[in-house]
ZAMARGU-4260 file (C-alpha; in steps of 0.2 Angstrom, whole numbers, plus 5000, padded with zeros to 4 digits):
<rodrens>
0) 5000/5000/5000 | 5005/5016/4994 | 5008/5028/5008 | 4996/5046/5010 | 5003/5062/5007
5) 4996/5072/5020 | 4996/5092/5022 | 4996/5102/5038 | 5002/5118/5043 | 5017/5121/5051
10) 5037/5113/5054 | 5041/5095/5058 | 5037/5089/5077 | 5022/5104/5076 | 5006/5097/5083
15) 4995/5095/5069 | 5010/5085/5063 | 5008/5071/5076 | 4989/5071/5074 | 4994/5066/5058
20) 5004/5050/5065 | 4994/5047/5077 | 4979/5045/5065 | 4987/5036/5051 | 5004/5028/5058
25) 5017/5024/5044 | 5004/5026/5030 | 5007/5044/5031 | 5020/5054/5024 | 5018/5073/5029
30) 5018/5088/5018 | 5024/5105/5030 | 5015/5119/5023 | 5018/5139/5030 | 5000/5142/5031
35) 4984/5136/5033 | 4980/5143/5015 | 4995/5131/5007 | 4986/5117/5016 | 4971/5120/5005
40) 4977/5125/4991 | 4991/5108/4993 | 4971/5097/4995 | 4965/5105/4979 | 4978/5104/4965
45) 4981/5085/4971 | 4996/5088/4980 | 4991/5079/4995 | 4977/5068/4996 | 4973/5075/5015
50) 4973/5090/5024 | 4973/5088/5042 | 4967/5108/5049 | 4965/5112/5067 | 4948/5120/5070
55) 4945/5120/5090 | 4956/5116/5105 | 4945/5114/5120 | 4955/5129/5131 | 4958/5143/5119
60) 4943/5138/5108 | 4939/5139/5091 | 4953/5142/5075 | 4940/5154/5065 | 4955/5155/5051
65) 4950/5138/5045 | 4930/5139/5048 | 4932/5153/5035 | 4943/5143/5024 | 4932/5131/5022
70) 4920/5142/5013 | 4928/5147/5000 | 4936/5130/4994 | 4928/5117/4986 | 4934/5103/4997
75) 4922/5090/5009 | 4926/5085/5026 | 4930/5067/5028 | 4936/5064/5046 | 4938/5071/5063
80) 4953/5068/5075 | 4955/5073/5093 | 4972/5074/5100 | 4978/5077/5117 | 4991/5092/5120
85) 5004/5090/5132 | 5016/5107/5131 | 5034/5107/5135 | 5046/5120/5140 | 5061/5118/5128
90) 5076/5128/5129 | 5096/5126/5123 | 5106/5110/5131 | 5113/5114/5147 | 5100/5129/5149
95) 5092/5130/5167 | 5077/5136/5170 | 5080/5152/5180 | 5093/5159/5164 | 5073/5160/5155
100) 5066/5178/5155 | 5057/5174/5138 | 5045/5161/5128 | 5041/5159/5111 | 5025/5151/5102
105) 5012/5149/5092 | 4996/5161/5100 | 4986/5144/5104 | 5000/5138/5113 | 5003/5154/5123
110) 4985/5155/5129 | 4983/5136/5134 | 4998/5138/5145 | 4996/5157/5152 | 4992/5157/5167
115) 5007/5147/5171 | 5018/5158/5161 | 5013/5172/5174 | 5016/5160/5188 | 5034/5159/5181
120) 5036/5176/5180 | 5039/5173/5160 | 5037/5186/5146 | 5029/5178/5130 | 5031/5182/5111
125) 5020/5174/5098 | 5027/5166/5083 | 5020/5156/5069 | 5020/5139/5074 | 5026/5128/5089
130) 5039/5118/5081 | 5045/5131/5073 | 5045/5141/5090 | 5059/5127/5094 | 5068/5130/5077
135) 5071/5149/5082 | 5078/5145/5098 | 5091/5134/5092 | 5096/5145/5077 | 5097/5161/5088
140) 5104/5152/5102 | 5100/5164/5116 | 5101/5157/5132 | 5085/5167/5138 | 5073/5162/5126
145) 5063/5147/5127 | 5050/5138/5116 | 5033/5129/5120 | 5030/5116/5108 | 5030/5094/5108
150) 5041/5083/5116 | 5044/5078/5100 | 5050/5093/5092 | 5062/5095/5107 | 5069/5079/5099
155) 5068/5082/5082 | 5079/5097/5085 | 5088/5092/5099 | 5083/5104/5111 | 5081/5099/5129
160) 5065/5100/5139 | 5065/5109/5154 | 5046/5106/5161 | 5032/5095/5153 | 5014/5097/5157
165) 5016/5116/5157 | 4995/5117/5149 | 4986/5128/5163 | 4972/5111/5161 | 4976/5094/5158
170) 4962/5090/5148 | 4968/5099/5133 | 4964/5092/5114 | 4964/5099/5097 | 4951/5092/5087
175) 4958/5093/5069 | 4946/5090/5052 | 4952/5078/5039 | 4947/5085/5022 | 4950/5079/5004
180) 4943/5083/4987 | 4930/5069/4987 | 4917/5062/5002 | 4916/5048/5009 | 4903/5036/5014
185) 4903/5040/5035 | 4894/5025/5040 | 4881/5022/5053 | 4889/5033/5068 | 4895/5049/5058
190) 4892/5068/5059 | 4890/5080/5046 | 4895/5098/5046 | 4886/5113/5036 | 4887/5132/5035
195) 4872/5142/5030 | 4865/5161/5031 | 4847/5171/5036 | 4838/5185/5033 | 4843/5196/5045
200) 4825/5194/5056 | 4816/5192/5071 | 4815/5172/5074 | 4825/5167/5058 | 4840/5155/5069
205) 4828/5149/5081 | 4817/5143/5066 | 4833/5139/5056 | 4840/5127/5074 | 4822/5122/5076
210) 4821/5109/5060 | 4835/5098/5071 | 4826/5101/5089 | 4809/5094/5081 | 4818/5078/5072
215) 4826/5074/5088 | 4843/5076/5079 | 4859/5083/5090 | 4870/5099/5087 | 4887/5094/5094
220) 4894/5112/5090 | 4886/5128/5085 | 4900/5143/5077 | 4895/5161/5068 | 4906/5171/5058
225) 4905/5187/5048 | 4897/5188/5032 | 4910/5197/5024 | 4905/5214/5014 | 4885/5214/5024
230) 4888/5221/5044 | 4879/5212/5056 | 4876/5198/5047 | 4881/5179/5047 | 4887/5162/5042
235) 4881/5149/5054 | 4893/5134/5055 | 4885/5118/5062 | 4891/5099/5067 | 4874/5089/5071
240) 4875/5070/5076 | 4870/5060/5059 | 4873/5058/5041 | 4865/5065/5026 | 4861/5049/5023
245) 4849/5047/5033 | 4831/5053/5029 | 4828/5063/5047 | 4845/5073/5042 | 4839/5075/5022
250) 4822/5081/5029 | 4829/5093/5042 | 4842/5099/5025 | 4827/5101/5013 | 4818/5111/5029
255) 4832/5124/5032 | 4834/5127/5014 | 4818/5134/5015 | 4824/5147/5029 | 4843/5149/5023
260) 4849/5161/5010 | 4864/5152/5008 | 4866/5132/5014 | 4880/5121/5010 | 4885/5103/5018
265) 4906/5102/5021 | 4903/5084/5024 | 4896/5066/5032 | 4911/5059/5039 | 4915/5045/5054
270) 4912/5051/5073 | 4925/5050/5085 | 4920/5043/5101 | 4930/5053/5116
</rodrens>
């Protein structure tokens, strides 16, 4: 078996990198990309057949970047991943850990470890990535600085930890979104993921959410983003518990189509479970 070419955004050892591994194993061979941008655009000229993108992180929320991505290309959704975030404090060999005055990271990074950071008395500095935090560091070999990012990428660079666990909450994942240029068939335990638009009027979501409330059908996440060039109004990004294979789901489609100015399914694809 041929392995998969898989793109996701950011260096070696980043995070959405090892969701990658921990998804697919050896069948994957990983496609680094600067931004989240190249991983679409590597999806849709057939560059990789996968995109893994991170769109929410269960301390510092949502990643909109991607929600609006996902609008404007042409691509389905065809697989969830969750996967657990265990930061690390990684520095220069032979670096203790009261030389560090500074830390660099990607944003998410920052946030999910804050309030620790301020226990430590540490200055942070966003950059554009967490493996790429640890490249820095090593290439600017300032004794000061330090970088949050994988155990893994402490390794790939050879960079030495100084503490692990450093999230302010253990229970930290990413869930990432597998997309592709076709669907898939989800099978019986699946979710499905759509974006749509109202009129801009009294009662329009509540009757938009009510054609899932009165089919008995679950909304496992509920997101609004601007609708670029019209103030004030939205796109409404849903994940409901189903396929749109199913009939209920079909029904409750055909019914919000007849509320929405704009409705679009992302995709049917496989649940995962915890």
């Amino acid at each position: 078996m041929s392995a998969v070419r898989v793109a996701f955004q950011g260096e070696p050892g980043a995070y959405s990198e090892a969701a990658i591994f921990d998804r697919l194993g050896d069948e994957a061979v990983s496609l680094p990309c600067e931004s989240f941008e190249q991983v679409f655009e590597a999806v849709q000229s057939g560059q990789a057949a996968l995109g893994f993108i991170p769109i929410e992180n269960s301390l510092a929320g949502s990643i909109h970047r991607n929600y609006d991505l996902l609008l404007q290309h042409d691509l389905h959704v065809v697989g969830e991943h969750h996967l657990r975030i265990a930061h690390c404090l990684i520095a220069l060999p032979g670096v203790r850990l009261e030389e560090v005055q500074r830390v660099i990271s990607h944003p998410q990074a920052l946030a999910q470890c804050s309030q620790n950071l301020r226990r430590m008395g540490l200055k942070s500095e966003p950059v554009h990535d967490t493996a790429g935090a640890v490249q820095l560091v090593r290439q600017r070999g300032e004794r000061s600085v330090a970088a949050i990012a994988s155990r893994r990428a402490a390794e790939l660079y050879g960079m030495q930890v100084l503490v692990e666990g450093l999230e302010d909450n253990p229970l930290n994942f990413t869930r990432f979104l597998l997309i592709a240029c076709q669907p898939v068939q989800p099978g019986a335990d699946a979710k499905t993921s759509i974006v749509f638009s109202l009129k801009n009027q009294p009662g329009a979501l509540f009757k938009a959410l009510s054609v899932f409330a009165l089919r008995e059908i679950d909304l496992t996440k509920i997101e609004s983003r601007p609708l670029v060039g019209k103030p004030w109004e939205y796109f409404f990004y849903i994940d409901l518990a189903g396929s749109t294979a199913e009939e209920r789901v079909q029904n409750a489609l055909r019914n919000l189509g007849e509320y929405a100015t704009f409705l679009r399914v992302l995709g049917s694809y496989p649940r995962q479970r915890g």
